[in-house]
N, CA, C and O atoms as a DFTB+ gen file, in Angstrom:
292 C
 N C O
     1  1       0.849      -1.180       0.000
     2  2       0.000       0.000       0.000
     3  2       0.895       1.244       0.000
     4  3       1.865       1.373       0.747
     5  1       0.495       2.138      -0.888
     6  2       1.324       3.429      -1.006
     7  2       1.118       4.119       0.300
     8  3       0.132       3.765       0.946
     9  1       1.986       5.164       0.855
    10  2       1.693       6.202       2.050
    11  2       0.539       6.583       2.216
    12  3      -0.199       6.301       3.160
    13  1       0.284       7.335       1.184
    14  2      -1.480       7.999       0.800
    15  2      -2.486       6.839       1.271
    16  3      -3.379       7.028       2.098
    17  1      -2.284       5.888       0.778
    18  2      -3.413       5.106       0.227
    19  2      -3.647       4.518       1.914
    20  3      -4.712       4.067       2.335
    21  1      -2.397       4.655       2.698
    22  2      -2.139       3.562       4.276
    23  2      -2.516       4.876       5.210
    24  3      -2.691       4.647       6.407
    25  1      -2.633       6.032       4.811
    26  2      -2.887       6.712       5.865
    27  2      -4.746       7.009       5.605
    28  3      -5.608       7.102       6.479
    29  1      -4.837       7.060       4.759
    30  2      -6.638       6.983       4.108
    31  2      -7.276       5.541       4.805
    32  3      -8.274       5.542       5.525
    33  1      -6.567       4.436       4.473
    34  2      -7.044       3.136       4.958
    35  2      -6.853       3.269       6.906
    36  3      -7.701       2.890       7.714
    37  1      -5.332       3.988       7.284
    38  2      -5.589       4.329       8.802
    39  2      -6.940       4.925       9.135
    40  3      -7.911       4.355       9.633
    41  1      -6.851       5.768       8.884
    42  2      -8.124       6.977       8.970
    43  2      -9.775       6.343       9.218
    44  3     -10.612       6.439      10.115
    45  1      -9.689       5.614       7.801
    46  2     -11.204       4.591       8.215
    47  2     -10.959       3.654       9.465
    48  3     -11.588       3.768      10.517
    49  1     -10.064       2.801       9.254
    50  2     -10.109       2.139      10.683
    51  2     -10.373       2.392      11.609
    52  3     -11.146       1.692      12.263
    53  1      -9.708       3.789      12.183
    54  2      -9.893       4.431      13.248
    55  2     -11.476       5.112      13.647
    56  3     -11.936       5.586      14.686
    57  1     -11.965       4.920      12.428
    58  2     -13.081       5.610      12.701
    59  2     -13.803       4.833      12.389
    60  3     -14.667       5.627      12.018
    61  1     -14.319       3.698      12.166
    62  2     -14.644       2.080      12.016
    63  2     -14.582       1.912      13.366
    64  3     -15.646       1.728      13.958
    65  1     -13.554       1.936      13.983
    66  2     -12.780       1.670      15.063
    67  2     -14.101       2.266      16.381
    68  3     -14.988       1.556      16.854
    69  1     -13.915       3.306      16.612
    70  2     -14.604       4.286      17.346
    71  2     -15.527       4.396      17.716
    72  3     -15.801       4.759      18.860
    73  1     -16.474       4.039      16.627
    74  2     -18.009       4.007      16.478
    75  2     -18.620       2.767      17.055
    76  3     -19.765       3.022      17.429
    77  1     -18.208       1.235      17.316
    78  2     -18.622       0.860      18.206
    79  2     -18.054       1.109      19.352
    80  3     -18.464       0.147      20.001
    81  1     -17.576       1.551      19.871
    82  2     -16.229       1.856      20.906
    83  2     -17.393       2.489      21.612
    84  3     -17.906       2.050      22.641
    85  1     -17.768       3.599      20.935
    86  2     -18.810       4.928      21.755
    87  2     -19.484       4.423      22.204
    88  3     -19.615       4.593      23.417
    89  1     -20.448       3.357      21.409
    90  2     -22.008       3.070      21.815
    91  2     -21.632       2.170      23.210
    92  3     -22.406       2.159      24.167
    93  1     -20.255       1.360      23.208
    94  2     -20.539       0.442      24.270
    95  2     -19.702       1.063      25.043
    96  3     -19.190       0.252      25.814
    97  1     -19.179       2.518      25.260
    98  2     -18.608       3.027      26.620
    99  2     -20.347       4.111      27.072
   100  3     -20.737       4.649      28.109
   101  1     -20.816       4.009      25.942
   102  2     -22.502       5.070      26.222
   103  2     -23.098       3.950      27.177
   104  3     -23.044       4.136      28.393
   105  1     -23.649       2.824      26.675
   106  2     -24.678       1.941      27.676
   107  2     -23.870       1.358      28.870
   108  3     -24.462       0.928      29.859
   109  1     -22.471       1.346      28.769
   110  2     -21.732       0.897      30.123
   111  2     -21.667       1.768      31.176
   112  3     -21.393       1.475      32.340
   113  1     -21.988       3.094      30.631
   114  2     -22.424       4.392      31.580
   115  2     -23.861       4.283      31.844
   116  3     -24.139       4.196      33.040
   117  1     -24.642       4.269      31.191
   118  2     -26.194       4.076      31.339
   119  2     -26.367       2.777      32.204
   120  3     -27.120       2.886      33.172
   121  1     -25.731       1.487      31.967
   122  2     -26.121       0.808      33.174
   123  2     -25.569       0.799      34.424
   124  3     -26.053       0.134      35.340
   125  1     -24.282       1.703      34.578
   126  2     -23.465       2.025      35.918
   127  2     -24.351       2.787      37.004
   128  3     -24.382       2.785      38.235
   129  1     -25.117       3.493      35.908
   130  2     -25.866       4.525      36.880
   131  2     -27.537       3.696      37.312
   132  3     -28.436       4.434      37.715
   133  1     -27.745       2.490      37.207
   134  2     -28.424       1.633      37.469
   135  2     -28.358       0.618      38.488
   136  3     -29.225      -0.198      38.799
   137  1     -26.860       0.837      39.105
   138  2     -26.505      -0.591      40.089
   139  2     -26.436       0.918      41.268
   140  3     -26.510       2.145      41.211
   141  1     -26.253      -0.159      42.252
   142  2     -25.633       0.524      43.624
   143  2     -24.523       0.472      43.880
   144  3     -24.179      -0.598      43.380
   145  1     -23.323       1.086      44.526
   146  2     -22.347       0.972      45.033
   147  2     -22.228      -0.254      45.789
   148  3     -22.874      -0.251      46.836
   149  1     -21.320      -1.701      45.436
   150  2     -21.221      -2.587      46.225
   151  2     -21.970      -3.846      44.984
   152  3     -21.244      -4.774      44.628
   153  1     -22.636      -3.800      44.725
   154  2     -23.030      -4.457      43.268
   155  2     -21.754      -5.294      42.905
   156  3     -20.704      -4.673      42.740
   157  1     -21.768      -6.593      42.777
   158  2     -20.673      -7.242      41.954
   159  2     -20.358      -6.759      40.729
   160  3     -19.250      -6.604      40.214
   161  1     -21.903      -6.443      40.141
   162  2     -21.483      -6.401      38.628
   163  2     -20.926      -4.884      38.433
   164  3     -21.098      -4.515      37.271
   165  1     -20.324      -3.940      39.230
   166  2     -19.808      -3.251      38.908
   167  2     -18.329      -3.556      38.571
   168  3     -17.823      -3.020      37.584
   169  1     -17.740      -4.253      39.222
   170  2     -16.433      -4.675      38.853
   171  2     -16.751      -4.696      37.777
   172  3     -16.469      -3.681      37.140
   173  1     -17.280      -5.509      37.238
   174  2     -17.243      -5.985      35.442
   175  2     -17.627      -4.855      34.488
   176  3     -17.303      -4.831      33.301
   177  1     -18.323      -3.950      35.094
   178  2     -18.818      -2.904      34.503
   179  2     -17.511      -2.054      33.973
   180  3     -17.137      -1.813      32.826
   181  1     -16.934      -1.674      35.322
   182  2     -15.774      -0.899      35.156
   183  2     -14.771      -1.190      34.472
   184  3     -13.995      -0.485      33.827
   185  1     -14.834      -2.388      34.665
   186  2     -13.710      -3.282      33.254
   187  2     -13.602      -2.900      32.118
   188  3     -12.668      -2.390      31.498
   189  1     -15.570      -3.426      31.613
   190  2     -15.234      -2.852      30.514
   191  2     -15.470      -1.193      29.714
   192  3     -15.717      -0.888      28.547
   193  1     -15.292      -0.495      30.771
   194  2     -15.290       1.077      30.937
   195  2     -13.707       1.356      30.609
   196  3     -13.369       2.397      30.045
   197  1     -12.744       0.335      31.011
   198  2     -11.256       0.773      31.161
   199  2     -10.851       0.002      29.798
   200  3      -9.791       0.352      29.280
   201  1     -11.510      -0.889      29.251
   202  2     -11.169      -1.382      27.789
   203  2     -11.638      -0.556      27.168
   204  3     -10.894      -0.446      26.194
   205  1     -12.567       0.260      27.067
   206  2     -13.548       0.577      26.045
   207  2     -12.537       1.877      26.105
   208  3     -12.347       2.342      24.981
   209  1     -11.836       2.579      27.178
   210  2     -11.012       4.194      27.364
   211  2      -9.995       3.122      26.356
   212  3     -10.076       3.318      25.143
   213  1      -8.906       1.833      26.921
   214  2      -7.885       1.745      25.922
   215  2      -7.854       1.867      24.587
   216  3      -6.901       2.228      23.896
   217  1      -9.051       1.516      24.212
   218  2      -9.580       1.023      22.488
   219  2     -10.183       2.543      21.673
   220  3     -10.306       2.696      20.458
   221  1     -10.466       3.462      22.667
   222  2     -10.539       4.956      22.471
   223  2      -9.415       5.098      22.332
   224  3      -9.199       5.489      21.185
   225  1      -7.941       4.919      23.282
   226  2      -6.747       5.679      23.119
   227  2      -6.007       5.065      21.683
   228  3      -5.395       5.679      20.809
   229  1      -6.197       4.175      21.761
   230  2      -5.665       3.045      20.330
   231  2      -6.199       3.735      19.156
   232  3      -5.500       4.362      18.359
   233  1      -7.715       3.565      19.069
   234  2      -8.493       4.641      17.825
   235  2      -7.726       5.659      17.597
   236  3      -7.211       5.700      16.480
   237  1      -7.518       6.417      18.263
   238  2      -7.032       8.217      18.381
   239  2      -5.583       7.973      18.112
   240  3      -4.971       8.758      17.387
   241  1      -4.917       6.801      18.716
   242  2      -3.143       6.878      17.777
   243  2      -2.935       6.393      16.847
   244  3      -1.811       6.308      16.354
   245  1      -4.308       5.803      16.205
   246  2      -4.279       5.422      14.707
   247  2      -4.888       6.825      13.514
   248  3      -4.330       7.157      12.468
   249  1      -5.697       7.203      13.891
   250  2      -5.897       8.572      13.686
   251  2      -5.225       9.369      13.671
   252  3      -5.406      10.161      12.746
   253  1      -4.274       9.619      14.462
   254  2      -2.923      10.803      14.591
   255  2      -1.966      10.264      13.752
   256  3      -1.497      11.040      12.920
   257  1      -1.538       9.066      13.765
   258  2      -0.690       8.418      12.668
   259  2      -0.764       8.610      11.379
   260  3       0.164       8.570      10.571
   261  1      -2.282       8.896      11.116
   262  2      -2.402       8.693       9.709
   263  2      -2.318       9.811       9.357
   264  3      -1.650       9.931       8.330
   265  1      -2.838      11.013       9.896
   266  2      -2.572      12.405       9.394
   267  2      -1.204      13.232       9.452
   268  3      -1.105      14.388       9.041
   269  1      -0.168      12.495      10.013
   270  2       1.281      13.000      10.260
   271  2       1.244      13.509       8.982
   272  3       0.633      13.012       8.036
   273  1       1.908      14.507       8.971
   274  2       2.619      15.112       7.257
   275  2       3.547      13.880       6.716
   276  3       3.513      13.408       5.579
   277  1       4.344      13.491       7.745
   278  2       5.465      12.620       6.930
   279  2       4.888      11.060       6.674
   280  3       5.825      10.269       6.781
   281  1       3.776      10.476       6.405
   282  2       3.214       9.494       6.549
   283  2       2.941       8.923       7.602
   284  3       3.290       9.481       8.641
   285  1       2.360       7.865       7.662
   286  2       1.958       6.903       8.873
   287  2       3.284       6.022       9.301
   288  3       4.288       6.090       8.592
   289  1       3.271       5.550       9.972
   290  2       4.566       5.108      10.109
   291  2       4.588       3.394      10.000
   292  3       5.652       2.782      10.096
């Protein structure tokens, strides 16, 4: 894949990427605010609250990659 063509193909990924990312850090907030403090299933909740932030930070350094002036790397 040419530079152009790998930072265009970054770009969708990342934003491919993202869009389920949102919806399931949105309802993992919507059902947090449904349990009580002390709830088992908050552990699990929060879990996947702290995957769903990594896979946001991952999205966003694939995104920044691709728009570098000097190509993606």
């Amino acid at each position: 894949m040419l530079e152009p063509e790998l930072g265009e193909y970054l770009a969708r990924v990342a934003h491919d990427i993202r869009s389920p990312i949102t919806s399931i850090g949105g309802f993992a907030e919507l059902l947090e605010q449904t349990l009580e403090e002390g709830d088992e299933r908050l552990t699990y909740l929060r879990a996947i609250e702290r995957a769903t932030e990594r896979l946001r930070a991952l999205a966003d350094r694939i995104a920044h990659d691709a728009e570098r002036p000097e190509g993606p790397l």
